[in-house]
C-alpha positions in Angstrom: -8.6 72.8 -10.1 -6.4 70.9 -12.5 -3.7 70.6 -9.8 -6.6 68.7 -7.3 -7.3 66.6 -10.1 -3.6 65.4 -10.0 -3.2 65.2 -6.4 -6.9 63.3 -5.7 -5.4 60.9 -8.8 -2.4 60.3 -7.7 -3.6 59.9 -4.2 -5.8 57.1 -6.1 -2.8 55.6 -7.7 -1.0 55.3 -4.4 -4.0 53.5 -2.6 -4.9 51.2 -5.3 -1.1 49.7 -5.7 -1.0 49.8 -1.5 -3.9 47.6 -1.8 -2.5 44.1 -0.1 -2.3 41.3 -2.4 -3.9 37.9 -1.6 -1.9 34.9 0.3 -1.8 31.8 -2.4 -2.9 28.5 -0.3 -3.6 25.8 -2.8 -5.3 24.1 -5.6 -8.5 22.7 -5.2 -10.9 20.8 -7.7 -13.6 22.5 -9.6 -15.9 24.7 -7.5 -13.2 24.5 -4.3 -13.4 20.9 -3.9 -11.0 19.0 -2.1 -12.6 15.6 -3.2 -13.4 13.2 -6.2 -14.4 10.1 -6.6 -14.0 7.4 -9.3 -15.9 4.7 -10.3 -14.1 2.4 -12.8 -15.8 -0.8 -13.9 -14.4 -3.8 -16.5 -14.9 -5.3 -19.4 -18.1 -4.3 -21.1 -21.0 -6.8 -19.9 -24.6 -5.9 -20.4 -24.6 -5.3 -17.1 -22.9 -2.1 -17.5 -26.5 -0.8 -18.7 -27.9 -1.4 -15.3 -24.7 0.0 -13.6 -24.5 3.2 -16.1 -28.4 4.4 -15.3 -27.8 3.9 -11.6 -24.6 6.0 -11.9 -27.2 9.0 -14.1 -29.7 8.4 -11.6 -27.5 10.0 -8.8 -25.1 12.3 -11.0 -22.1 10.1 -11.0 -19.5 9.2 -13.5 -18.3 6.3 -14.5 -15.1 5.0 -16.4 -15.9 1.8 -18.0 -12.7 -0.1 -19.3 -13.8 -2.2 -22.6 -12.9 -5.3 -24.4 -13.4 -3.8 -27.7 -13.0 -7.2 -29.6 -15.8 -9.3 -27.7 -17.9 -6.1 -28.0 -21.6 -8.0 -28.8 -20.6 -11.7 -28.0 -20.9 -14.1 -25.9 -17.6 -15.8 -24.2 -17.1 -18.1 -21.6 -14.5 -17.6 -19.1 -12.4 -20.7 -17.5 -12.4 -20.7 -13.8 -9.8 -21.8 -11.0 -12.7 -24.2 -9.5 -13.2 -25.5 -13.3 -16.5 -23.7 -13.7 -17.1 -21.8 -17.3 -18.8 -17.9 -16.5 -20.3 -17.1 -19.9 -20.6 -12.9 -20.1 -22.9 -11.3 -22.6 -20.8 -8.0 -24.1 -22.8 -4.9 -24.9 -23.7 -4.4 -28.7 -21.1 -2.1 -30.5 -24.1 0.5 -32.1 -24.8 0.7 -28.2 -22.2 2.2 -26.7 -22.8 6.3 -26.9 -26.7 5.5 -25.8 -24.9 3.5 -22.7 -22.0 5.7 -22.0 -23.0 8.8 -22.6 -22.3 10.3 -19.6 -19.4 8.3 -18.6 -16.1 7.4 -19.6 -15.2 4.9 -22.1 -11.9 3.4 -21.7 -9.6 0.8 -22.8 -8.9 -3.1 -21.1 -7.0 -4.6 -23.7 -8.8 -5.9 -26.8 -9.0 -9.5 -26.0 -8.4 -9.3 -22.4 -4.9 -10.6 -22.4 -3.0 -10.9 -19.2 -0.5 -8.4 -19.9 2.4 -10.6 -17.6 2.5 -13.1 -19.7 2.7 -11.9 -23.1 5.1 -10.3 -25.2 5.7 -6.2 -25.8 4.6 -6.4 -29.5 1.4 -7.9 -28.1 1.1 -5.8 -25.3 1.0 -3.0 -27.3 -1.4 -4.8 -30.4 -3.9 -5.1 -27.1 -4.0 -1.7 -26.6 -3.7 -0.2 -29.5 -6.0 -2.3 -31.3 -8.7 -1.5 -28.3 -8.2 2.2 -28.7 -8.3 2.0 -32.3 -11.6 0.2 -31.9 -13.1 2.5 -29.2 -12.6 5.5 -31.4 -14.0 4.7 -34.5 -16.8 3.3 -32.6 -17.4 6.4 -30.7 -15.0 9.0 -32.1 -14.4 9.9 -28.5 -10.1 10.0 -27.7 -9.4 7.2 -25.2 -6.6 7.6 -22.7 -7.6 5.7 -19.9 -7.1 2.2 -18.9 -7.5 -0.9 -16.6 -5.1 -3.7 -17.0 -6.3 -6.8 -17.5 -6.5 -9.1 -14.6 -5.5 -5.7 -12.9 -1.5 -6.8 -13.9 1.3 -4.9 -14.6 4.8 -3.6 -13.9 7.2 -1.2 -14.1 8.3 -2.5 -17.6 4.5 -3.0 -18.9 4.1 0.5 -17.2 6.9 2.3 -19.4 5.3 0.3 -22.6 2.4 1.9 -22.6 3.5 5.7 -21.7 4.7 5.2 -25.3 0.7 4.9 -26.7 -2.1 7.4 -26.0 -3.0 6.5 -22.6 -2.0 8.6 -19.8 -3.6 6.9 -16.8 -3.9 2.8 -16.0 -6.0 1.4 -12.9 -4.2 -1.8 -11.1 -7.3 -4.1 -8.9 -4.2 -3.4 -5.8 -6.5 -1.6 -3.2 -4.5 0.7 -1.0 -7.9 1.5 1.4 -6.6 4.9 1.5 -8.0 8.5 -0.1 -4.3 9.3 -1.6 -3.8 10.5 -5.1 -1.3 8.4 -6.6 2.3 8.4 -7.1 2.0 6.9 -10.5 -1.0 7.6 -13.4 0.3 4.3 -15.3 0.4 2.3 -12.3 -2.7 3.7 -10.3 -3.7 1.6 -7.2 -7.6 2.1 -6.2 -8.9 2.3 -2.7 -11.0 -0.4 -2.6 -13.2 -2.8 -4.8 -16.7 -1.8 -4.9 -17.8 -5.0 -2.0 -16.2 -2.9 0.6 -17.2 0.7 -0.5 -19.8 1.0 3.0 -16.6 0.5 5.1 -15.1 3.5 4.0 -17.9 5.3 2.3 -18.6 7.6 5.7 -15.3 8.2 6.3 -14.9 10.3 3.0 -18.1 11.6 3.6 -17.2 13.7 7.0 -13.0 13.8 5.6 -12.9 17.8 6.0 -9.4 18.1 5.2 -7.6 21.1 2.9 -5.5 18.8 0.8 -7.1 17.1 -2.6 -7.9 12.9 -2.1 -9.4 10.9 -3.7 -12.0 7.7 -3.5 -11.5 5.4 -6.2 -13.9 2.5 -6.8 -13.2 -0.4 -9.1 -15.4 -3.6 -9.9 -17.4 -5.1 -12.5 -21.1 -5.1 -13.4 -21.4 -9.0 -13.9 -20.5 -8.8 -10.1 -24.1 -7.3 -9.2 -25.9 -10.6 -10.2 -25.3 -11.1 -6.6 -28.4 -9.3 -5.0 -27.2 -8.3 -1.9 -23.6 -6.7 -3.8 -26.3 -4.6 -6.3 -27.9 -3.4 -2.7 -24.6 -2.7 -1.5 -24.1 -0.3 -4.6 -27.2 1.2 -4.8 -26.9 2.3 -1.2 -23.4 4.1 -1.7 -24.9 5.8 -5.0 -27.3 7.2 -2.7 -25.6 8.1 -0.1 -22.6 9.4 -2.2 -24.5 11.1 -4.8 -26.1 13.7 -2.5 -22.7 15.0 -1.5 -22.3 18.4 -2.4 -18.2 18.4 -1.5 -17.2 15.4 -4.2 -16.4 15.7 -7.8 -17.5 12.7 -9.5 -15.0 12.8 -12.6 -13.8 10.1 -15.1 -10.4 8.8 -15.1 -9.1 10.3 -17.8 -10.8 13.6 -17.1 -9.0 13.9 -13.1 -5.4 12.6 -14.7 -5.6 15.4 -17.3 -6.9 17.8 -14.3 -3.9 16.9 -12.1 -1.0 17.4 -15.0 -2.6 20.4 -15.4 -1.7 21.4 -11.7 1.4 20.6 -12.1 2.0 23.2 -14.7 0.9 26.0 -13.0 4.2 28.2 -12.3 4.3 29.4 -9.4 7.0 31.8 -7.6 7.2 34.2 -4.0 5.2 36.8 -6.1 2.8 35.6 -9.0 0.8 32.8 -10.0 0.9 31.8 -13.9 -1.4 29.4 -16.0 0.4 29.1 -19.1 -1.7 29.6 -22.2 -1.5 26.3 -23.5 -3.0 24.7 -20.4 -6.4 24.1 -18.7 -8.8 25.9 -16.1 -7.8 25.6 -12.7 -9.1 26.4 -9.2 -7.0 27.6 -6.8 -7.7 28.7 -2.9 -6.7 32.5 -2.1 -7.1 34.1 1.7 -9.8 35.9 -0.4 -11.8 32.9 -1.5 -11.8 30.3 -4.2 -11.1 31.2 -7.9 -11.2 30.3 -11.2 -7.3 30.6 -13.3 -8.4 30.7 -16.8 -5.3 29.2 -19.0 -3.0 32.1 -19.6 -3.8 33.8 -16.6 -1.7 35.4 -14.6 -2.2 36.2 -10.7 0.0 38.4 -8.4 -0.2 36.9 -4.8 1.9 38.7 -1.7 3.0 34.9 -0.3 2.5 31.3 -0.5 1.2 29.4 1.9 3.3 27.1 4.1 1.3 24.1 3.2 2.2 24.2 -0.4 
């Protein structure tokens, strides 16, 4: 009897480590997604209140990029025909009732064009804006959008040295690619031409991650027919079940963390000090909890 035992044990032994080990394919977003979208709006206008509940309406998030220093004033902004546009800024005790379920971000505290100041002030305009941001809403801010959407290399490197780790240009590339840059990070398109590519990413069925990125500003939708023009994409967008609608900050941190996932011909490793990720396996979609470790038979050829 006890010599069946070891033979039916051992027979169980050999089938279990004969069992074939998954292929590894590639990462997805949470829940096996292969899209996101993000909606990133500037400034801080009492507008944003509007913009914020139609985003909540539909499940969508938003990254709003504030000008912490004109944070409940009123300015008046100089423009190229020699017109003044006063904005109205949201109140500072506002902020976590407005933004509760978005992103707040940075835009430079005085909304200072970045080209054509120095470093030291470059720096004392974000810095000063995150310092402000935090104590206002104790939330960590480390995202961005420049300021007149300008930058460069050079202004790019300067701030890599502060607390922000992604930074939205207004440079549209009309495309769904991720970008090659977090401090330099080119949008698809500003929100007056999201219907022209809104169905597009709506039937995209590709296995590779993209990404729509929507930029504007709320002041914008005092034009009736622009606020339509939202309001319609919300809809349509917000019924997706295939798009994660993430904050800036939130996807950059997301995508690092794919990065360092280890990966060799045999095993697939999340170190322990990283985040969940989602990867694809020829058995289905799955969860690698940080310090998990995977043993896969192959990797895919499109990795």
């Amino acid at each position: 009897m006890t010599r069946l035992i070891i033979i039916f044990y051992s027979c169980f032994l050999l089938f279990a480590s004969c069992k074939e080990k998954p292929e590894f394919i590639d990462f997805t977003y949470p829940e096996g997604t292969y899209k996101a979208l993000v909606l990133s709006y500037d400034d801080g206008t009492i507008e944003d209140m509007h913009l914020a509940n139609l985003f909540d309406q539909h499940n969508l998030v938003g990254t709003f990029n504030l000008n912490s220093e004109y944070l409940g004033t009123k300015r008046g902004w100089s423009q190229q025909n020699g017109d003044t546009i006063f904005q109205k800024y949201v109140a500072k005790d506002s902020l976590l009732f407005i933004y509760k379920n978005h992103e707040i971000a940075a835009h430079g505290a005085l909304h200072k064009n970045f080209i054509d100041i120095t470093d030291k002030e470059i720096l004392d305009e974000v810095q000063i804006d995150i310092k402000n941001l935090t104590e206002l809403t104790g939330r960590k801010i480390i995202s961005m959008a420049y300021p007149f959407g300008n930058t460069n290399d050079g202004i790019a490197k300067l701030i890599a040295t502060t607390e922000i780790t992604n930074a939205r240009t207004v440079d549209d590339t009309y495309t769904f690619n991720l970008p090659k840059n977090y401090l330099i990070w080119n949008p698809t398109c500003h929100d007056s031409k999201v219907l022209d590519y809104l169905n597009d990413y709506l039937i995209l069925d590709e296995p590779k991650l993209s990404l729509f990125y929507v930029w504007g500003h709320s002041w914008e939708f005092k034009d009736q027919q622009r606020w339509n023009t939202m309001v319609e994409f919300c809809e349509k967008i917000g019924e997706a079940k295939d798009i994660w609608s993430v904050g800036n900050g939130e996807l950059t941190k997301y995508l690092k963390a794919i990065k360092r996932v280890q990966i060799n011909e045999n095993k697939i490793v999340n170190p322990s000090n990283n985040q969940l990720v989602w990867i694809k396996l020829s058995t289905g979609i799955k969860k690698l909890e940080a310090g998990e470790t995977v043993e896969i038979k192959t990797i895919s050829n499109s990795i």
